[in-house]
C-alpha positions in Angstrom: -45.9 70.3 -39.1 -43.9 67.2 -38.0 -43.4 64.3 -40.5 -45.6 61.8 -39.3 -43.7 59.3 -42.1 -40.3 59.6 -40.6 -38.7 57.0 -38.6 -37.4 58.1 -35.4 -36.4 55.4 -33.5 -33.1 54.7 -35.6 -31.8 58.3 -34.2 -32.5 57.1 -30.6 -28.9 56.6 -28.6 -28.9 53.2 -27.4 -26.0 53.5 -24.0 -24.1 50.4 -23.9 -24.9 48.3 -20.9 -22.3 48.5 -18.3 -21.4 45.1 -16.9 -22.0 44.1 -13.9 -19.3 43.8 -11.7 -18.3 40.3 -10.1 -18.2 40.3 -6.2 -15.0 40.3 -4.9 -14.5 36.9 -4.1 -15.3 35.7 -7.7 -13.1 38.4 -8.8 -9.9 37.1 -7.2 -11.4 33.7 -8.1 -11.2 35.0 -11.8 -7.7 36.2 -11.6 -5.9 33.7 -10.2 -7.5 30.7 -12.2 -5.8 31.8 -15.6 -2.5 32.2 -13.6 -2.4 29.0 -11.5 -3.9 27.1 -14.4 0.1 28.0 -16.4 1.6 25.4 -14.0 -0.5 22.3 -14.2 0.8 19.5 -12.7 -2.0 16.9 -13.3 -0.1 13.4 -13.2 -1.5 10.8 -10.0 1.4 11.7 -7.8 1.1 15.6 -7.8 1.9 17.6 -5.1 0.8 20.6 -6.3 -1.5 20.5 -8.7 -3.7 23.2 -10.5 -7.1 22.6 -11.6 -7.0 18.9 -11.1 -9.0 16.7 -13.3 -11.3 13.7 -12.0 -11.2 14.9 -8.5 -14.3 14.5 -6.1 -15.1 15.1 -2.7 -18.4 14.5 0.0 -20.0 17.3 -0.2 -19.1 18.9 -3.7 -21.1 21.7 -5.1 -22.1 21.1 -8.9 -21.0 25.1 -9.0 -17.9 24.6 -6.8 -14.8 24.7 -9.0 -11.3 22.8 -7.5 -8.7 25.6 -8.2 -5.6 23.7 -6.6 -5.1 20.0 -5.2 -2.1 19.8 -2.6 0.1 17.0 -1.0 2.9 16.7 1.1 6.2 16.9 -1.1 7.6 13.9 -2.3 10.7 14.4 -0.2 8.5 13.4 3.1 8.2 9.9 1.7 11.9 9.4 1.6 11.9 8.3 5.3 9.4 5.2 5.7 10.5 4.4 1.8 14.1 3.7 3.7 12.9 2.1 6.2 10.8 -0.6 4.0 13.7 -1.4 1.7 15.8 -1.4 5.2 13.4 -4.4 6.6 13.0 -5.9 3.4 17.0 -7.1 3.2 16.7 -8.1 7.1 16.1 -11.6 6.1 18.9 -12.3 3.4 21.5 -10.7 5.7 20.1 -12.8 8.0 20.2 -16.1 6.1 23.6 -14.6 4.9 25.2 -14.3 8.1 23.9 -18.1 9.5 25.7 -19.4 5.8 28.9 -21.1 5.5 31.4 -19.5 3.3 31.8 -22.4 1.1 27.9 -21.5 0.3 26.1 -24.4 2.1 22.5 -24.3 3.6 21.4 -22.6 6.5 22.7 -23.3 9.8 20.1 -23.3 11.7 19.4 -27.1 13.3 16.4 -29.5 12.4 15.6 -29.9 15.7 15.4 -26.3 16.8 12.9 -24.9 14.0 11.8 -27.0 10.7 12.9 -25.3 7.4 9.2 -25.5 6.3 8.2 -22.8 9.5 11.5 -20.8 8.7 10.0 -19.9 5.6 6.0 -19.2 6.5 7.7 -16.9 9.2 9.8 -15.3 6.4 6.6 -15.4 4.0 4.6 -13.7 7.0 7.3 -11.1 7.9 7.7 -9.9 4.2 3.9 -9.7 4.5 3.7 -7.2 7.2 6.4 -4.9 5.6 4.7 -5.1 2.9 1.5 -4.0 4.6 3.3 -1.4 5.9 4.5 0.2 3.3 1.4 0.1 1.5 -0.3 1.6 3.8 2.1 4.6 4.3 1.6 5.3 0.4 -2.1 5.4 0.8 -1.7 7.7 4.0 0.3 10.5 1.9 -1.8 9.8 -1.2 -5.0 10.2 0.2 -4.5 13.0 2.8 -4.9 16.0 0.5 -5.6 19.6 0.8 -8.0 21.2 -1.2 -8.6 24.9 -2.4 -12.1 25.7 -4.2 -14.1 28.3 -5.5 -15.7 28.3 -2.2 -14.2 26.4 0.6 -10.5 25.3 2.0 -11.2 21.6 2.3 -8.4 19.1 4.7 -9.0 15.5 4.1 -7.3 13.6 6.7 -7.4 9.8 5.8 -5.0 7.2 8.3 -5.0 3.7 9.3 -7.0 2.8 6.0 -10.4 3.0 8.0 -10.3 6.2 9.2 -10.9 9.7 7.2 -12.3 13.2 7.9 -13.0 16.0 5.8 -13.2 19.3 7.5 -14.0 22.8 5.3 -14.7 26.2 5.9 -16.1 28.9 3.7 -13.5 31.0 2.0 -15.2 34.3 3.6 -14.5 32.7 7.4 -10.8 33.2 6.6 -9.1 35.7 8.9 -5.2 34.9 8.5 -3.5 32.9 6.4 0.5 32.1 7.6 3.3 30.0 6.5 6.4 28.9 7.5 9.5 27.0 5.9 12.5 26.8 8.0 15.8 24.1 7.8 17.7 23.9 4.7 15.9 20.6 3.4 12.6 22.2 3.4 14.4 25.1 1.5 16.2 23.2 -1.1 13.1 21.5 -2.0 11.0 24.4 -1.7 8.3 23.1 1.0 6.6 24.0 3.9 3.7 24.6 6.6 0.8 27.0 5.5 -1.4 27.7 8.7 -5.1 29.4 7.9 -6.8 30.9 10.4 -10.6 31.0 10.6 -12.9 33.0 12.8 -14.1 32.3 16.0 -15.6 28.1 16.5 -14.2 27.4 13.1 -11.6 24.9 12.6 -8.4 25.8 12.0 -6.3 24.2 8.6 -2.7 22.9 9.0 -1.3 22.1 5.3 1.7 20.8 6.4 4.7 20.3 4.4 3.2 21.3 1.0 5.5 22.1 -2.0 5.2 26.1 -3.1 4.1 27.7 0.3 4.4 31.0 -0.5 2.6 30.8 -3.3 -0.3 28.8 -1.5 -0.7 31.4 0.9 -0.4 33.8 -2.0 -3.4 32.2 -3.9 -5.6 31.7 -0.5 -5.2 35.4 0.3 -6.2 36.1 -3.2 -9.2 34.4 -2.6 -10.6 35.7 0.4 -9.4 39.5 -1.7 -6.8 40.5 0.8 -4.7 41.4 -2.2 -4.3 41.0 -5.9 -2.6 37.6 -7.0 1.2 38.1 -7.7 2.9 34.7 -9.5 
């Protein structure tokens, strides 16, 4: 006759649950963030910079997740900063060159322009460099590229007024490509990273961006072509 008194239950075997596995795109996601995330580079002027902090875009999911933030390299500024510092001492060699040697004033008669509109030109010209300049800083500061959870996201911001923001779904990439030729580009470890998406979707030109390889690396990762390999 069976005990009726004994508790059973505790000799039932309880399997542990299996965990559900992630889909592969949250998989790679999961397996490069740790690994990026060992080289952060999160000061205002970063040209490659994991997980970037206080970053926004139109259009951001409260679930998307910014994995990596990219600019062109620093070395791609050197060119128009020249150039500014290059106009800026225009006007003293200028003024230099119409001065007597024994250090007297300007040489540059009354009667042909008045001191008083020498200066507003010079005041206006410094302006314009000046203008210039500032707004070549805010063209390489503000045209990012962007790598999320989900999307590839190209912000192209020029002339001050103008911006665009093109994206594509991670799972619309077909081919991702770089190149880095010329011995500037690498010494200073830069290049173009070219992602192909399928058919009526934009293609994305990062161009010049520090790291290449590895951007390609971690975009491939992404879309699970293959494991992520710092």
């Amino acid at each position: 006759m069976p005990d009726i008194f004994v508790d059973t239950s505790s000799e039932e075997k309880h399997e542990p649950e299996k965990p559900t596995p992630l889909p592969p795109l949250k998989a790679a996601a999961a397996d490069i963030e740790p690994a990026i995330a060992k080289k952060p580079h999160n000061h205002a002027f970063a040209t490659f910079c994991a997980h970037p902090n206080n970053v926004w875009f139109h259009d951001k999911r409260p679930d998307e997740d910014i994995l990596l933030l990219l600019r062109k390299h620093l070395v791609t500024n050197i060119p128009w900063i020249v150039f500014t510092l290059v106009l800026l001492l225009i006007p003293p060699i200028l003024f230099g060159f119409f001065s007597s040697s024994l250090g007297q004033s300007v040489i540059i008669p009354e009667t042909v322009l008045p001191m008083r509109y020498i200066m507003i030109l010079t005041l206006f010209y410094y302006l314009v460099v000046l203008g210039y300049g500032l707004v070549s800083f805010i063209t390489w500061f503000y045209n990012v590229s962007l790598i999320t959870s989900k999307r590839v996201v190209d912000i192209d911001y020029s002339d001050v007024i103008y911006h665009n923001v093109a994206a594509t779904k991670l799972n619309l990439i077909q081919d991702v490509d770089y190149t880095q030729s010329g011995f500037i580009r690498s010494l200073f470890n830069y290049g173009d990273v070219f992602v192909q998406t399928a058919s009526g979707a934009p293609n994305f030109d990062f161009l010049a961006v520090p790291r290449p390889s590895e951007v390609a690396n971690i975009i491939e990762s992404l879309i699970g072509r293959k494991p992520y390999t710092p």
